[in-house]
N, C-alpha and C positions, 0 to 999 in steps of 0.2 A: 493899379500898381503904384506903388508907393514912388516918391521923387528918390531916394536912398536905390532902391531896386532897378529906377531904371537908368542913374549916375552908373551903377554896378554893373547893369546891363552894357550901355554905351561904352564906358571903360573897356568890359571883355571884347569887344566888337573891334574897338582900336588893338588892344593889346594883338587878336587873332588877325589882322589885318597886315599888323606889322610883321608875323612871323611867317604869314601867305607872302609876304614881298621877299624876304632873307628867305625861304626855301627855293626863291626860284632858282633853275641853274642859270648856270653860267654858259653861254655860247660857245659851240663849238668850230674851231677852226682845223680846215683840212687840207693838206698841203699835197705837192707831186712833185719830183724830180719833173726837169726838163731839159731838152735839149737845149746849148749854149749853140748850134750851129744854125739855129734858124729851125724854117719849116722843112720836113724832109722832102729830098730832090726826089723828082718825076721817076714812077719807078723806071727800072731798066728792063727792057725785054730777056728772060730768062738764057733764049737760045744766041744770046750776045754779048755775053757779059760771065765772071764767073760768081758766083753763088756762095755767100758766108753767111752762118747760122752763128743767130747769139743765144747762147744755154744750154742748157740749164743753170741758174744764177740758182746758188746754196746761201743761205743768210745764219747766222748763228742763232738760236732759240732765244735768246735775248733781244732779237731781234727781228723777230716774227713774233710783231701782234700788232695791234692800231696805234696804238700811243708813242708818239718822237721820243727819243731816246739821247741823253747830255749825261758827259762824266764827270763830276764835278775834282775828281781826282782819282789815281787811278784801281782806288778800292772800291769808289760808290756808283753808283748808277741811279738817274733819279729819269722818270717817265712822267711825261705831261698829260694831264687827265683831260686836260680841252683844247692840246695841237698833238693831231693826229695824219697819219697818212690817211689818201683818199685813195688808195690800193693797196693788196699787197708790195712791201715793200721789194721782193725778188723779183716781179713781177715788172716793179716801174721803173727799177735799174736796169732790167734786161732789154726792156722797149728805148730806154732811154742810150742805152749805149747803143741796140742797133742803130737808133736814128744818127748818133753823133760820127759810129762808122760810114754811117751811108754816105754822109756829107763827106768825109775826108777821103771815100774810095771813089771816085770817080765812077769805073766802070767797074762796079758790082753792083749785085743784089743782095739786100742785106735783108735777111729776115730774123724772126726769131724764132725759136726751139718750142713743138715738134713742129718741123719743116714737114710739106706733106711725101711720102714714099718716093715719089718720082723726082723729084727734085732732084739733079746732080745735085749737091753741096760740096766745092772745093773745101773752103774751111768749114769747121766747127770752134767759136770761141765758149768753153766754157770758164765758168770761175767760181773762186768759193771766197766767198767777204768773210774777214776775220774782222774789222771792224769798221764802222761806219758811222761816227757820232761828234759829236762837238765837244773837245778835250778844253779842258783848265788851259786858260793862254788865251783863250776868243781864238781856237780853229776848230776847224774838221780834219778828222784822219780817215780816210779809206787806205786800208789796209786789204790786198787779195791778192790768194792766189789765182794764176788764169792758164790755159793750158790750150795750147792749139792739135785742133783734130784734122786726118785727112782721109781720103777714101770712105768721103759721107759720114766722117764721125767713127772711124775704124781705127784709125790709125796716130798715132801721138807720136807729133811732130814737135814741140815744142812746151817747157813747163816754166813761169818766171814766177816772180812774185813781186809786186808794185806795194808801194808804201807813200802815199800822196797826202800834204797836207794843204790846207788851204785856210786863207784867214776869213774870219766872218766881219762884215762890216757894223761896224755901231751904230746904234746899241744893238748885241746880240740878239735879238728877239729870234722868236721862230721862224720866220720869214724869211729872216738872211741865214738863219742856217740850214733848210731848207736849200737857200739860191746858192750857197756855198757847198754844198754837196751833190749841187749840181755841177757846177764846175770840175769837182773831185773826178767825179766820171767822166767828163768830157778829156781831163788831163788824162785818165785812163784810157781813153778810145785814144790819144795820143800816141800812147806809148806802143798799144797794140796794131795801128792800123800800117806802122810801114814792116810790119811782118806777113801781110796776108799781098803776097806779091799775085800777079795774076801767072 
């Protein structure tokens, strides 16, 4: 092999080597809503306590899939292709608020939706999220409707609709908005829990 052939050769070897590095992706980060009340309290014995169910949690279609969701204004919507949720997103707000009601009711049981048949269930908290994303300004908006059920989910007691904003701390990364919509919720378990009287 000629010296010209094998500069040519070596060249391509570098040139492909660099473009095997730039293909690689990029890491993926994966986030969850969490409880701001701590770890959830010791459950409560069933036949001692009264019984609140949380959900079914509805999410808007925009808002059901993996990728974090920021509005840069309130025409656009941009989706992050490597900060994503680590569950469904209905799923981790609905675990997330039981846990933040548990904490604030003392004596209930708080589970989530479906509760199994035998279960008295005093309340049922359902809700439907109209929006939940990190708006122009550095906040979070949860936006929901929520609706109290009685006689195991029979019966509507109660319809409100909450509007909560929260700021995200600097610099907004995903992280804090993430931690900032977790809070969103916890201000939502607020509002709800001095309705579910025993």
């Amino acid at each position: 092999m000629s010296k010209i052939k094998i500069y040519r050769f070596v060249a391509l070897a570098f040139v492909l080597a660099a473009l095997a590095g730039c293909a690689r992706s990029q890491a993926v980060n994966y986030y969850l809503l969490r409880s701001m009340q701590g770890p959830p309290p010791q459950a409560k014995a069933l036949g001692q306590c009264m019984v609140v169910a949380v959900g079914p949690v509805e999410i808007p279609a925009y808002l059901d899939r993996p990728q974090m969701a920021i509005r840069p204004s309130p025409d656009t919507l941009h989706y992050s292709e490597y900060d994503r949720w680590a569950e469904p997103l209905d799923k981790n707000v609905a675990r997330v608020l039981a846990d933040d009601l548990s904490a604030r009711l003392a004596d209930a049981h708080v589970c989530v939706f479906p509760w199994p048949g035998s279960v008295p269930v005093r309340y049922q908290v359902r809700l439907t999220i109209v929006h939940l994303e990190k708006i122009a300004g550095e906040k979070v908006v949860l936006d929901a409707n929520w609706s109290l059920w009685g006689n195991n989910g029979k019966k509507l007691l109660l319809m409100r609709r909450s509007r909560i904003v929260e700021p995200v701390e600097a610099p907004a990364d995903y992280k804090r908005i993430a931690a900032a919509e977790s809070r969103a919720v916890d201000s939502l378990s607020r509002e709800i829990a001095p309705r579910l009287t025993p």
